[in-house]
C-alpha positions, 0 to 999 in steps of 0.5 A: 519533499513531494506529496504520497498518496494511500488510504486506510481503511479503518474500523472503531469509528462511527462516520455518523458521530458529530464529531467524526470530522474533527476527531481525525482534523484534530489528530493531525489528519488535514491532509485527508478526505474522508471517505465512507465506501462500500461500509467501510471507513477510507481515509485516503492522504496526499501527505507531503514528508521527505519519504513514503515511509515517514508519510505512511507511518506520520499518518498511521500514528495520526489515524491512531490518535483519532482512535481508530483501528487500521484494518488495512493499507492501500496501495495494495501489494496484489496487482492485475494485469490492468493495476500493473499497466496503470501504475506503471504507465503502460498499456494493458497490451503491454502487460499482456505481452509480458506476462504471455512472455511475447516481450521480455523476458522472466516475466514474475509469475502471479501468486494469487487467484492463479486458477481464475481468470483474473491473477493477481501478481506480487506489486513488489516483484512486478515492480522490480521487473520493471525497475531492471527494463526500465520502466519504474524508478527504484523508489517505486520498487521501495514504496512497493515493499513498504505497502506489502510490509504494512498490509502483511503486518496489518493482516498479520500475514507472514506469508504477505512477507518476503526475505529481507521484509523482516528488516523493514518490518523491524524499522517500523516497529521502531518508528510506529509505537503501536507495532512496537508494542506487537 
């Protein structure tokens, strides 16, 4: 079992209540820190379970039972160029030189903020990409689809989900109790 880190970001609690602490201790929240950022509410975890799944739904259920709401879900699945080169342990050079098509082939394409001079590409193709050269192992490319599937339900995005997205999405309905009853 090794450790997974993430963080949601929640609304419906106050940070400022007595009990704000306790309420996510007490909901099984012990391997969380607690965080206000910019207004929002963070709770970032380093949850050891035998899978990122079983960490990020076992801590949405605990989030949950603190009685907050999970608005969303970071990692995000939109990347730049210096996100990709941070989570894949390369230089941003590196991943210029991908995405500029100088190195490698079929680079993904970004889908997002295309015309601004900052494009975010899809976590989970990138991932793959790399996955294929080398450069990630696979279950970096599954912890991918598992961010872009949470956050694409948390939006209530379907155009956050991709083919064969609805299969996981399904497996967590049936595993998180909140998602069944969507």
């Amino acid at each position: 079992m090794t450790p997974n880190s993430f963080t949601f970001l929640v609304s419906g609690v106050d940070p400022m209540a007595d009990d704000f602490e306790d309420r996510f201790f007490e909901a099984g929240c012990d391997d969380a820190t607690l965080a206000l950022m910019n207004g929002v509410v963070a709770i970032g975890f380093d949850r050891v379970a035998e899978s990122y799944m079983h960490a990020v739904f076992s801590a949405y259920r605990d989030v949950l039972a603190a009685g907050a709401t999970v608005e969303r879900f970071e990692p995000d699945f939109l990347v730049s160029k210096a996100e990709i080169a941070k989570r894949a342990n390369l230089t941003r050079a590196a991943i210029s030189q991908y995405v500029s098509g100088e190195r490698g082939r079929d680079f993904p394409k970004p889908v997002a903020r295309i015309t601004s001079a900052s494009p975010l590409w899809d976590w989970v193709d990138v991932s793959a990409w790399l996955h294929r050269t080398g450069q990630v192992p696979l279950e970096e490319v599954i912890n991918a689809r598992i961010s872009r599937v949470v956050n694409g339900y948390l939006q209530g995005s379907r155009t956050a989900l991709k083919t064969g997205d609805g299969l996981l999405l399904r497996k967590m309905k049936q595993s998180m109790p909140k998602l069944a009853a969507a």
